[in-house]
Biotite code that builds the C-alpha atoms (Angstrom):
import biotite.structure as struc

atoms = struc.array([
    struc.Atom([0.000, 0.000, 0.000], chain_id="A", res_id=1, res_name="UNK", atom_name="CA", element="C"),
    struc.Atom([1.544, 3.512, -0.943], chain_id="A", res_id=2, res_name="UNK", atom_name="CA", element="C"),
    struc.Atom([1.877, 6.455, 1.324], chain_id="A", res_id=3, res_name="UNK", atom_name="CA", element="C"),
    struc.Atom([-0.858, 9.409, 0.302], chain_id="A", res_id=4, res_name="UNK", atom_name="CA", element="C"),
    struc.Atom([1.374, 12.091, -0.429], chain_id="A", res_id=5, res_name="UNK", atom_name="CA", element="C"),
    struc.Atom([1.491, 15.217, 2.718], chain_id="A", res_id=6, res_name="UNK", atom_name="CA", element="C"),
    struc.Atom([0.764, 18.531, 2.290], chain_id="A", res_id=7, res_name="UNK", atom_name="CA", element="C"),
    struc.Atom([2.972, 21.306, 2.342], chain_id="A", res_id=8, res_name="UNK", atom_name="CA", element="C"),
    struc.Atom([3.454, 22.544, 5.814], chain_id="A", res_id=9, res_name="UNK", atom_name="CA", element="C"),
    struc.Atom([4.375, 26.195, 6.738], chain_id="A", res_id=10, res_name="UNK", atom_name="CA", element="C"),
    struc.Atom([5.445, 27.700, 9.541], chain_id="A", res_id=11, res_name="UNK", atom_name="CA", element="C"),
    struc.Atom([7.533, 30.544, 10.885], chain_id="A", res_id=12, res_name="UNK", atom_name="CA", element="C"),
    struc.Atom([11.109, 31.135, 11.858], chain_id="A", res_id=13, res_name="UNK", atom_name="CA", element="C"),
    struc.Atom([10.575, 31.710, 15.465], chain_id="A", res_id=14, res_name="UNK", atom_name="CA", element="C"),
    struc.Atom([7.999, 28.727, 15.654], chain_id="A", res_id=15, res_name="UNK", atom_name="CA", element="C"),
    struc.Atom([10.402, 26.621, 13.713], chain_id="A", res_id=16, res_name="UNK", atom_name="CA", element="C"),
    struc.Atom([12.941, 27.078, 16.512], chain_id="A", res_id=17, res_name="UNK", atom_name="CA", element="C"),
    struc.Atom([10.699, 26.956, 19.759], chain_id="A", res_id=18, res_name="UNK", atom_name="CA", element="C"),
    struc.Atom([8.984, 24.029, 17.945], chain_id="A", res_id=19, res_name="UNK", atom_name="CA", element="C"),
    struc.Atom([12.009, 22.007, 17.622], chain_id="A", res_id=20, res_name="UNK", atom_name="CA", element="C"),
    struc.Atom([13.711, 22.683, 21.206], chain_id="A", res_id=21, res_name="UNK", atom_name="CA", element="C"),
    struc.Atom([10.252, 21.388, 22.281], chain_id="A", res_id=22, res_name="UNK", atom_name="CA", element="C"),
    struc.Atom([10.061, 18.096, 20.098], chain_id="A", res_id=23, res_name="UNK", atom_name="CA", element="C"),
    struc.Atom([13.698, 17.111, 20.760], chain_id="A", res_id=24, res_name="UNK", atom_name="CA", element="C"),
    struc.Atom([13.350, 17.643, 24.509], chain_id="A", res_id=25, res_name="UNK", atom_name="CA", element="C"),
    struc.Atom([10.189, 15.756, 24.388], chain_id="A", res_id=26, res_name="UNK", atom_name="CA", element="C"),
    struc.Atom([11.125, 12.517, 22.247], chain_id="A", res_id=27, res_name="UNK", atom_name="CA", element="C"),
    struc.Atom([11.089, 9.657, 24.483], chain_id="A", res_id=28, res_name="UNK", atom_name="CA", element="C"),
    struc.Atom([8.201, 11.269, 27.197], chain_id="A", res_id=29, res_name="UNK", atom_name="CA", element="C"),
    struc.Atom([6.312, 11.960, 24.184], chain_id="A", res_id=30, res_name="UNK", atom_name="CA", element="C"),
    struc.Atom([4.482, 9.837, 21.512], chain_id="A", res_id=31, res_name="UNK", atom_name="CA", element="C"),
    struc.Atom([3.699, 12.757, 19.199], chain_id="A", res_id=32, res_name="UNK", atom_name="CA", element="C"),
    struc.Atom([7.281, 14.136, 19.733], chain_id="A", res_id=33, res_name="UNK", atom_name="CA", element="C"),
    struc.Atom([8.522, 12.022, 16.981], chain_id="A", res_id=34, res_name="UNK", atom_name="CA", element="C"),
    struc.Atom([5.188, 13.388, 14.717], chain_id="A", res_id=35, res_name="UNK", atom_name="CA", element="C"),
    struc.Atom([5.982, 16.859, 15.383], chain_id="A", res_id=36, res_name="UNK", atom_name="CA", element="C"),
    struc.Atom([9.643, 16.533, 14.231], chain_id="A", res_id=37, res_name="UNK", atom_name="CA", element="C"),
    struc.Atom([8.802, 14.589, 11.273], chain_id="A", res_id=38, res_name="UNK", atom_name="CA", element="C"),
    struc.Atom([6.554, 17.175, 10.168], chain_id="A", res_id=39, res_name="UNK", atom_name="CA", element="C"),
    struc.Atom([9.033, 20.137, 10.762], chain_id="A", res_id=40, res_name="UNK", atom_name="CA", element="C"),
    struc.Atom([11.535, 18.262, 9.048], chain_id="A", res_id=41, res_name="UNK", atom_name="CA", element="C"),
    struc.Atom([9.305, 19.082, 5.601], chain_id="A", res_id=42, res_name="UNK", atom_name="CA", element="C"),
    struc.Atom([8.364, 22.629, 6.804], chain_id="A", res_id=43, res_name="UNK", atom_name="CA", element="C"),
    struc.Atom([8.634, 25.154, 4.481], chain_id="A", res_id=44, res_name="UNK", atom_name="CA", element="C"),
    struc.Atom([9.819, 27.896, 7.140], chain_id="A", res_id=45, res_name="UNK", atom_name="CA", element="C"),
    struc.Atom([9.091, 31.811, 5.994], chain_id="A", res_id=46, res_name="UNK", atom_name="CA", element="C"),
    struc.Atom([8.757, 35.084, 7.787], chain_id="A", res_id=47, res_name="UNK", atom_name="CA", element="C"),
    struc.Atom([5.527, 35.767, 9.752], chain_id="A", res_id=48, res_name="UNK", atom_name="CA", element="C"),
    struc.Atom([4.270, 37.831, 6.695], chain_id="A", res_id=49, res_name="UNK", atom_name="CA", element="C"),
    struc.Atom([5.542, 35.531, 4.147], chain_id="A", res_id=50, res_name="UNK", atom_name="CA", element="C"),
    struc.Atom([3.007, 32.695, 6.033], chain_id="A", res_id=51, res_name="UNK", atom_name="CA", element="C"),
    struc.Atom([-0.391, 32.404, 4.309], chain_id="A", res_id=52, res_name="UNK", atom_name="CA", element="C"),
    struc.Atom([-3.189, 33.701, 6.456], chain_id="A", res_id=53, res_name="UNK", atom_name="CA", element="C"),
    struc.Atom([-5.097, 30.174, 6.045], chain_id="A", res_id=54, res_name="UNK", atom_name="CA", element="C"),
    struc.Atom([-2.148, 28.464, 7.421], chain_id="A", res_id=55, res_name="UNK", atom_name="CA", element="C"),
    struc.Atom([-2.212, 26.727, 11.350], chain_id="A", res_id=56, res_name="UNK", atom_name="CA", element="C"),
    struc.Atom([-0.161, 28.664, 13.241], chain_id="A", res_id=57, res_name="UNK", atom_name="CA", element="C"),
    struc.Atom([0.214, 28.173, 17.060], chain_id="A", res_id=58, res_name="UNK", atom_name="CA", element="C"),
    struc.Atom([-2.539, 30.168, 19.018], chain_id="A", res_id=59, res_name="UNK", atom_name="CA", element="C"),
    struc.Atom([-4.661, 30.302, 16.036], chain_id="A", res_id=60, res_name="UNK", atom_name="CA", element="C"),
    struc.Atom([-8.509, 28.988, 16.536], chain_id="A", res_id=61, res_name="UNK", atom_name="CA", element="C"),
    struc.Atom([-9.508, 25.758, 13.805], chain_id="A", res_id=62, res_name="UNK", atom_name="CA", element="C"),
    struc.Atom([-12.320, 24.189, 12.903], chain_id="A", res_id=63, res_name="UNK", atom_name="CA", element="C"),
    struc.Atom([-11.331, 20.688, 11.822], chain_id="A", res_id=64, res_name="UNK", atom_name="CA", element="C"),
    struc.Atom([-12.670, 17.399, 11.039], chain_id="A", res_id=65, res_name="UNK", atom_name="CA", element="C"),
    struc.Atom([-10.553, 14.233, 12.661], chain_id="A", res_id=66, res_name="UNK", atom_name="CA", element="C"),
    struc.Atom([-11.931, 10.797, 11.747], chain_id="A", res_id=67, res_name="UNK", atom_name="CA", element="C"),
    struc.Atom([-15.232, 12.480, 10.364], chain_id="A", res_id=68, res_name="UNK", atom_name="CA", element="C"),
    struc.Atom([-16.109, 13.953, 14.092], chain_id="A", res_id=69, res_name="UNK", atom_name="CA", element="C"),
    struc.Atom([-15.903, 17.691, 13.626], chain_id="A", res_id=70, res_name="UNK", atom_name="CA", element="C"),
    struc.Atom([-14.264, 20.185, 16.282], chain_id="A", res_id=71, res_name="UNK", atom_name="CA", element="C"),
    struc.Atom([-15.175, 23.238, 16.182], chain_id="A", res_id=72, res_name="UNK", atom_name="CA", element="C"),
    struc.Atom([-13.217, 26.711, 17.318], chain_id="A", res_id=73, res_name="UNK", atom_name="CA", element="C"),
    struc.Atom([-9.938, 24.975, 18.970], chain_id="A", res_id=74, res_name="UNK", atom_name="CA", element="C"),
    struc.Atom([-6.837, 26.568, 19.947], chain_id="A", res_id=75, res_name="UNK", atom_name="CA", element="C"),
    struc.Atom([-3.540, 25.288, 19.005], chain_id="A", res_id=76, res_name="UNK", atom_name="CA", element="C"),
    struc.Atom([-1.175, 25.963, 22.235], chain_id="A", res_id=77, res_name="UNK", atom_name="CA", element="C"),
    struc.Atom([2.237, 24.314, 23.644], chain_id="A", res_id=78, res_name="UNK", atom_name="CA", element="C"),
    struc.Atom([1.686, 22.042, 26.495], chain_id="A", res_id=79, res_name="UNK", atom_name="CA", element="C"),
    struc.Atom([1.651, 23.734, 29.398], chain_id="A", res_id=80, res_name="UNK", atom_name="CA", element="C"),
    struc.Atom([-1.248, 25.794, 27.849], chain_id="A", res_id=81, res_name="UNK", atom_name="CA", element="C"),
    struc.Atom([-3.408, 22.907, 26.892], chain_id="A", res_id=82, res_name="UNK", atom_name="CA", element="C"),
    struc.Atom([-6.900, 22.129, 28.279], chain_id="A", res_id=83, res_name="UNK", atom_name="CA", element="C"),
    struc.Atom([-8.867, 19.786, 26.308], chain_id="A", res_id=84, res_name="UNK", atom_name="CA", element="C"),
    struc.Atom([-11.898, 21.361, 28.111], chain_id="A", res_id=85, res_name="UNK", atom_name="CA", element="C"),
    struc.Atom([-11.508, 24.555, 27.161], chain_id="A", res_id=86, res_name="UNK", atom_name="CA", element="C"),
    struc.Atom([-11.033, 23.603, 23.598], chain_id="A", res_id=87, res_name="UNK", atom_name="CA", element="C"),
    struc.Atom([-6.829, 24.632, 24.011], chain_id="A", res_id=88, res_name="UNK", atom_name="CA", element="C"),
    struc.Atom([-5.389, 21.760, 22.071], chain_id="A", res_id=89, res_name="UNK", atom_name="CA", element="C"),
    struc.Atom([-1.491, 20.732, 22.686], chain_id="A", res_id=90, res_name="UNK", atom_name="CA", element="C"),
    struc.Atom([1.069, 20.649, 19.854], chain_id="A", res_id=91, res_name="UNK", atom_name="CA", element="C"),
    struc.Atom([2.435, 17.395, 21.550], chain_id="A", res_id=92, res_name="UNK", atom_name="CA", element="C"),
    struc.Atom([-0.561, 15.172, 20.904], chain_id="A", res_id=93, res_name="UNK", atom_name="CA", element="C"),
    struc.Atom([-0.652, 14.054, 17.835], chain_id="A", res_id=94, res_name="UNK", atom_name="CA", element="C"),
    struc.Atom([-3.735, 15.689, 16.483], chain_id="A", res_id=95, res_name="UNK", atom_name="CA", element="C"),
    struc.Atom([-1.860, 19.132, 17.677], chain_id="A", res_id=96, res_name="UNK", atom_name="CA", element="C"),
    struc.Atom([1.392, 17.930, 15.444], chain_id="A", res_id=97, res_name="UNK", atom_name="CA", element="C"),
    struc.Atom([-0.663, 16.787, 12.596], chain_id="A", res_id=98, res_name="UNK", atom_name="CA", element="C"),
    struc.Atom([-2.539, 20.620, 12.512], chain_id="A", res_id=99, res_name="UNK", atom_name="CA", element="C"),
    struc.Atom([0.743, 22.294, 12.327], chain_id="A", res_id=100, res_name="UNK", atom_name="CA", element="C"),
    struc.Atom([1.185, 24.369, 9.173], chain_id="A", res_id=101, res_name="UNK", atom_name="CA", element="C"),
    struc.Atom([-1.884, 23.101, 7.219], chain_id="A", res_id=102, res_name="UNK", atom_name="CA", element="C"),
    struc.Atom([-4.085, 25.448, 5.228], chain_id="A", res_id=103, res_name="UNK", atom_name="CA", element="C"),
    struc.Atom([-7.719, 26.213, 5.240], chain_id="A", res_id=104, res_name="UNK", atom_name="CA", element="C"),
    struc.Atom([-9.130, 23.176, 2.849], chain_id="A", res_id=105, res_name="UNK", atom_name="CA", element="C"),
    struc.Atom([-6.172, 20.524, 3.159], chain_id="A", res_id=106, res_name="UNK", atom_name="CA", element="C"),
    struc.Atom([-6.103, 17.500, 5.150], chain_id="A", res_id=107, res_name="UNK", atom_name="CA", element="C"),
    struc.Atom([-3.739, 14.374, 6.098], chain_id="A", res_id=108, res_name="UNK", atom_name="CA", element="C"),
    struc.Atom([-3.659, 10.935, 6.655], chain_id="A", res_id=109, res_name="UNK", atom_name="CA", element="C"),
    struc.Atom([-1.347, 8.990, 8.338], chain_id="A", res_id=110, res_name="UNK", atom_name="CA", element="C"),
    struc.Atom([-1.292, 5.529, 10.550], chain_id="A", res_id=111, res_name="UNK", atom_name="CA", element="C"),
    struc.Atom([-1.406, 5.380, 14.348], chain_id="A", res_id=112, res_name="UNK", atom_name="CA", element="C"),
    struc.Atom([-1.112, 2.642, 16.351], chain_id="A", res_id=113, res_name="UNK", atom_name="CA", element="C"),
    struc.Atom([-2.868, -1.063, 15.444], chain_id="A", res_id=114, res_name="UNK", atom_name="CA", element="C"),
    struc.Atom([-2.279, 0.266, 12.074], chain_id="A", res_id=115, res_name="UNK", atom_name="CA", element="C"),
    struc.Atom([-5.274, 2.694, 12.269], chain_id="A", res_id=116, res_name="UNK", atom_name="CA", element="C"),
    struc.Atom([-5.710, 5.138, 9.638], chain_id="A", res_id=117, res_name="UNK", atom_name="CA", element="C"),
    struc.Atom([-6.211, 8.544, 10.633], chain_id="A", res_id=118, res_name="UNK", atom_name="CA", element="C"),
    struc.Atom([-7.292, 11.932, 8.857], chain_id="A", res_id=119, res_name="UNK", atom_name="CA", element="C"),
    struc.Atom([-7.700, 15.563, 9.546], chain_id="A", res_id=120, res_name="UNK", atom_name="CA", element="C"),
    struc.Atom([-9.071, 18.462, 7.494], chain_id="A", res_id=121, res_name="UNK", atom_name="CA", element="C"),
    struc.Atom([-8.959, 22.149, 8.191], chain_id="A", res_id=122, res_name="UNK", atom_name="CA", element="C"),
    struc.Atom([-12.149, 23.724, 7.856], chain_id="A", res_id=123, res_name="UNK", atom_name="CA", element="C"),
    struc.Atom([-11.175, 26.988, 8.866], chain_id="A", res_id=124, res_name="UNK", atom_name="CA", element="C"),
    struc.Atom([-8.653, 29.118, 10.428], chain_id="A", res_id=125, res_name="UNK", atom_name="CA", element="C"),
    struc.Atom([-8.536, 32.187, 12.500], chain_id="A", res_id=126, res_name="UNK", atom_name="CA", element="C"),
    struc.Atom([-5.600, 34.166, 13.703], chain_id="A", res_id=127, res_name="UNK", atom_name="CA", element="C"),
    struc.Atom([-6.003, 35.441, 17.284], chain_id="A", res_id=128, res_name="UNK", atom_name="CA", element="C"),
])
């Protein structure tokens, strides 16, 4: 079975960098450490205003649909900012890592554990 082909993923300079530090430290205590560096490692990193204003950025609010439930108005925050209750969403989970630098419209697949498939698609975006 082939591999679906992955979006592009954008992000910033500055959350290149703090992204990273926070991956590397995290691999082994982590499951989605090893996501999020994988993805960054295909990042097509740009200044702030060279990022497309559809793009996930961290702190922005997404509407999403993950395995055909849909989530609606979610923040994307670093770890010690998550609450899954109040819709704040950790970049270390790998839902967080997999909304990293997608646009408005695209979506991924990929295979979690027991060989699940999984998907995502970005309904919306909005910059805080």
């Amino acid at each position: 079975m082939s591999t679906p082909e992955r979006p592009p993923v954008y992000v910033t300079e500055d959350e290149f960098e703090r992204l990273s530090d926070l991956a590397h430290a995290a691999q082994g205590r982590e499951p989605a450490a090893d996501t999020l560096i994988e993805e960054l490692s295909r990042a097509r990193i740009a200044a702030p205003v060279d990022v497309p204003a559809d793009v996930v950025r961290m702190h922005d609010r997404v509407d999403f649909i993950y395995d055909g439930a849909a989530y609606d108005d979610f923040t994307l925050v670093y770890p010690n900012e998550a609450n899954i209750a109040d819709r704040r969403i950790s970049i270390l989970t790998q839902v967080g890592a997999m909304l990293i630098g997608l646009t408005s419209g695209g979506s991924i697949s990929w295979t979690g554990a027991g060989e699940r498939t999984h998907r995502i698609e970005v309904l919306g975006v909005r910059r805080l």
